[in-house]
N, C-alpha and C positions, 0 to 999 in steps of 0.2 A: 573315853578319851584315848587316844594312840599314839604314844611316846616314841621318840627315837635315839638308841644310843650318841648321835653326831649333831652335832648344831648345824642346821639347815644351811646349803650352800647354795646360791640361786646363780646359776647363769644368764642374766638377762638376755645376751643374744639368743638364745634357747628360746623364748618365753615364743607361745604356736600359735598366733594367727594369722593366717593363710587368708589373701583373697578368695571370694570366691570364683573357681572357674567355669561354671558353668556357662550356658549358651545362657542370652535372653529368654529365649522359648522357654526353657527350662526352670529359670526363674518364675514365670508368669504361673506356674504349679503351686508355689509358694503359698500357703495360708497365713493371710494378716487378719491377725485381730482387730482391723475396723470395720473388716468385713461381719463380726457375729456379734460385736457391740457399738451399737450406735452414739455411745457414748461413754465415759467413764466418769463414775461417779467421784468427786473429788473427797480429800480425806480434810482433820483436822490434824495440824501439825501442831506436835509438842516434843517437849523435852523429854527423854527417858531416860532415866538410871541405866547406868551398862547392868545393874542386879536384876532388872527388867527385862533385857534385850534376851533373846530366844538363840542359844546358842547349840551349835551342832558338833560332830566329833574330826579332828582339824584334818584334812587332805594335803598331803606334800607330796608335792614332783616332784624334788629335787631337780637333777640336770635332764629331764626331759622338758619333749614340748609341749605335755601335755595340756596345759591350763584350761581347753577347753573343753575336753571330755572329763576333766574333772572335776570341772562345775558341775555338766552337768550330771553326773555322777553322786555330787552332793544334792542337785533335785531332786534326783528320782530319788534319793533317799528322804528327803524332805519330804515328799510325796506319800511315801507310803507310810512314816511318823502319822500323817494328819490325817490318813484312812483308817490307820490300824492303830496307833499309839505307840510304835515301835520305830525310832529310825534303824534301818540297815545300810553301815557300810556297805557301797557295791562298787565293782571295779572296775576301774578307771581306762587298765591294760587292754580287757576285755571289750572294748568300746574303740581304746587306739587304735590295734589290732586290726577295726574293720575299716577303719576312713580310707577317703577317696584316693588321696594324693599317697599312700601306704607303698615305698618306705623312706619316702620323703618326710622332712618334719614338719609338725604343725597341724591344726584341721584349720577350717571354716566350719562358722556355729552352724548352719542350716543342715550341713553334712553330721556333727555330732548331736542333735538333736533329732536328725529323723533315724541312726541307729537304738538312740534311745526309746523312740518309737516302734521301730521296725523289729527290733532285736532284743530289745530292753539289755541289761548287765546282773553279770551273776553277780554272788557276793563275795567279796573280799578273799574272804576266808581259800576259796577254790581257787581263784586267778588273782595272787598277791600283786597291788600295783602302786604300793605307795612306799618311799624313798629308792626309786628306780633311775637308774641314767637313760637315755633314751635306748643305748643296746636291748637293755632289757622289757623296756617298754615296747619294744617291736616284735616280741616272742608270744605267739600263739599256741603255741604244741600242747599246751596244759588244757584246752580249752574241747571239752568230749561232749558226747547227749546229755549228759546230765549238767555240766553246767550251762547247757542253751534250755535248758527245758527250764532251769531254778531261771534263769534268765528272762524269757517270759512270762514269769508269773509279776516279775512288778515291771513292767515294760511301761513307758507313759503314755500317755492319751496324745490325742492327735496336735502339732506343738503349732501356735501363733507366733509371727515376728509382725513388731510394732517400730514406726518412728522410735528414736528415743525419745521420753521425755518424762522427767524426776514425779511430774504430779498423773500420769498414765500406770508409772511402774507401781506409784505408792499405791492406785487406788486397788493396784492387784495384790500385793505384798499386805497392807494392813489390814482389810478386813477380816480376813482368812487363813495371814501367814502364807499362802503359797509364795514357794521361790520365783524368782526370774532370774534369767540369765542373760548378763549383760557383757558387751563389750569393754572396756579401757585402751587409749592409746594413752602413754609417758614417755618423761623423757629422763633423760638424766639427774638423779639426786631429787625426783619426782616423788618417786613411791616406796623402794625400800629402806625400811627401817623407820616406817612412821606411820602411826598407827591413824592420823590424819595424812595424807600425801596433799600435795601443797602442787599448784600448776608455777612451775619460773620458768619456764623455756616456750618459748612462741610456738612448738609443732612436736607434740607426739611422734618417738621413736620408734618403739615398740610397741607389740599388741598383745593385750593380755584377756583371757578367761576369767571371769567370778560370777559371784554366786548372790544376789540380794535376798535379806533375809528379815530388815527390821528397817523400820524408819525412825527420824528423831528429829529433832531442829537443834544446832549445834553451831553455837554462840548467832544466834538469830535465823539462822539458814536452815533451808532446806537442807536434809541429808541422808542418804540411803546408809546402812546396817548392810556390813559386805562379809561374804566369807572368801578367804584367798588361799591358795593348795602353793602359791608363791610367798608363805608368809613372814611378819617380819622383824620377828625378834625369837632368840634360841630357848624360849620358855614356851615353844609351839602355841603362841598366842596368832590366829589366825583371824580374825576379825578387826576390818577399817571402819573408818566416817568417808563416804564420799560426798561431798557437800555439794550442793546445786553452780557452785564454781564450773566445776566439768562436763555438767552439760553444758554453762553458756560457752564454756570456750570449745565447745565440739567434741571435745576429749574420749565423750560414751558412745561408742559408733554401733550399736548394737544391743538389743534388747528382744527378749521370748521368754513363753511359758507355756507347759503343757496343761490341755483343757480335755477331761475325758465328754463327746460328744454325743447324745441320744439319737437315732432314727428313727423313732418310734412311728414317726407319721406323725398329718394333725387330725381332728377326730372330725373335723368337717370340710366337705370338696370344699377349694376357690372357686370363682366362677369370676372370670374373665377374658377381656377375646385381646389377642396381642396383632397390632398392626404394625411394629417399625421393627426393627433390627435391633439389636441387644448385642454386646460387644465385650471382652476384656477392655478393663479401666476405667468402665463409668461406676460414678460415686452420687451416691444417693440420688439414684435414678427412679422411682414411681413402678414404673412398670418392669424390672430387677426386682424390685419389693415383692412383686406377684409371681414373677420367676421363680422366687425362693422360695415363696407360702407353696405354691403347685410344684416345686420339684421338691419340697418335705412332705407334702401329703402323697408324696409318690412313694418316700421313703431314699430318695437319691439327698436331698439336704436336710440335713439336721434339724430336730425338729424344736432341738431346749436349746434355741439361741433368739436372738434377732435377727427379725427380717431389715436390714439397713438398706439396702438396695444401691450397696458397694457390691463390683463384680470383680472380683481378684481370683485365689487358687481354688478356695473352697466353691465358689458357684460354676469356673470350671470344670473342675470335675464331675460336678453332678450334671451338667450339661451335659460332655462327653457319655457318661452312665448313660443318661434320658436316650440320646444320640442311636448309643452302642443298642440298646436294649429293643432301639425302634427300628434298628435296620438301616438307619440314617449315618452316612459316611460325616464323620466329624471333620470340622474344620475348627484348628483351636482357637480357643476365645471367641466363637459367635454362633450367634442366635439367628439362623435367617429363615427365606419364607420356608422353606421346606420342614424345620423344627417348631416353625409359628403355627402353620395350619397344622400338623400335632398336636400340639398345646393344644390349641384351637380345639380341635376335634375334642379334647376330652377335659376341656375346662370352660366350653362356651355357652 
């Protein structure tokens, strides 16, 4: 646990989430997890003792805008707990440091998660980033080959964003304990200083960063088990109840997790002949399904998920891959005759 001489001082207008800027295009890259599971298996909701709830080592911003690198900060720590047995503080600075919009404040989650990915974060110890004001949080000079190499070694798996929604998160959170990271928007006399936060205002102010960590039902509701690096009382008590309130009222604009992905191939050819065009945004399409079985036994998609026959980032890419590797000039998000009679050729 990591104590701090000062009772935690939170500036809300600080709290960092950024829209995101990217193009459309650019989005369409984005890997959704309804893309590798066709479904999610539903949990059984009960009541837990907080002696029960699984609790991790507390992350404070202070007056930065960090919140969202330091969620995810707290997963990939979570992450390597549930590989190794070990959580490792890893830093938060380390991760600010490289965002888009840098030295502006604030990230967008897609941008702090594919650093997480891309770069992973050293630990703590190397790149100090917790009770920082944001000056400080914008200082990379400490950051050498050795803490990009320790950085990589717990880097996360390739990361899904999903709708939000309380009974999608839990069925990933409960089985397994893996983290997810989600959005919050609040408003005034909303969230701090209550270790339940309560919706009274019509429209979220602010946007904040955290971290889900445990489910429970709490006084008959659904409710997610949250870690907050915003937290809200000076006994660095860092864990909420957010109850299924917030998502009905929109409140949870955001939700991901990292999934490390196999390509191992399948062990036996497809065999099938494709006759129509295949596209970005068809959702459990048939012949998408066969897409996905022939471009994992290719070794371009993954081969330890589901075939749903959703085409979003991950079946793009592997297209492009299939494309690039055949001499075939991509065109993104589709499938036409020139990549059919491909297929064709070596799946008919």
């Amino acid at each position: 646990m990591i104590f701090f001489k000062k009772k935690p001082k939170v500036n809300i207008e600080s709290l960092g989430v950024i829209d995101d800027p990217r193009s459309e295009e650019e989005k369409k890259k984005d890997y959704k997890a309804e893309e590798i599971l066709a479904a999610f298996a539903p949990i059984e909701w009960k009541e837990k003792p907080e002696a029960e709830w699984r609790k991790y080592p507390v992350f404070y911003q202070d007056q930065s805008s960090s919140c969202v690198i330091q969620a995810v900060a707290k997963a990939l720590g979570i992450e390597n707990y549930l590989e190794e047995g070990k959580f490792i503080h890893l830093s938060a600075r380390d991760g600010y440091t490289r965002r888009m919009n840098y030295p502006d404040q604030g990230m967008f989650f897609l941008d702090a998660m594919n650093i997480g990915y891309k770069f992973g974060l050293t630990i703590e110890q190397l790149i100090p980033s917790q009770g920082l004001d944001e000056a400080a949080m914008n200082i990379s000079s400490d950051r050498s080959p050795l803490t990009e190499m320790i950085a990589k070694i717990v880097k996360g798996g390739n990361h899904f964003s999903f709708s939000p929604d309380i009974e999608q998160i839990a069925s990933i959170v409960e089985p397994t304990g893996k983290p997810v990271v989600i959005g919050v928007r609040f408003g005034p006399d909303e969230w701090f200083g209550k270790k339940i936060p309560q919706i009274l205002n019509s429209q979220g102010i602010w946007g904040h960063g955290i971290c889900v960590t445990n489910t429970t039902l709490y006084q008959g509701k659904k409710a997610l088990i949250i870690e907050d690096s915003a937290y809200y009382d000076p006994t660095n008590e860092a864990v909420r109840i957010v109850t299924e309130d917030w998502f009905k009222a929109g409140r949870i604009t955001w939700s991901g997790y990292y999934q490390f992905l196999k390509n191992d191939g399948l062990p036996t050819r497809p065999t099938y002949q494709f006759v129509k065009d295949l596209r970005y945004g068809m959702v459990s399409d048939p012949d998408v399904v066969k897409l996905q079985e022939c471009l994992a036994y290719l070794k371009f998609f993954p081969s330890s998920v589901e075939f749903t026959g959703n085409f979003f980032g991950r079946t793009l890419k592997a297209v492009k891959d299939f494309q690039e590797a055949n001499g075939i000039t991509p065109v993104s998000g589709f499938v036409g005759p020139i990549t059919r009679n491909k297929l064709n050729e070596l799946f008919v």
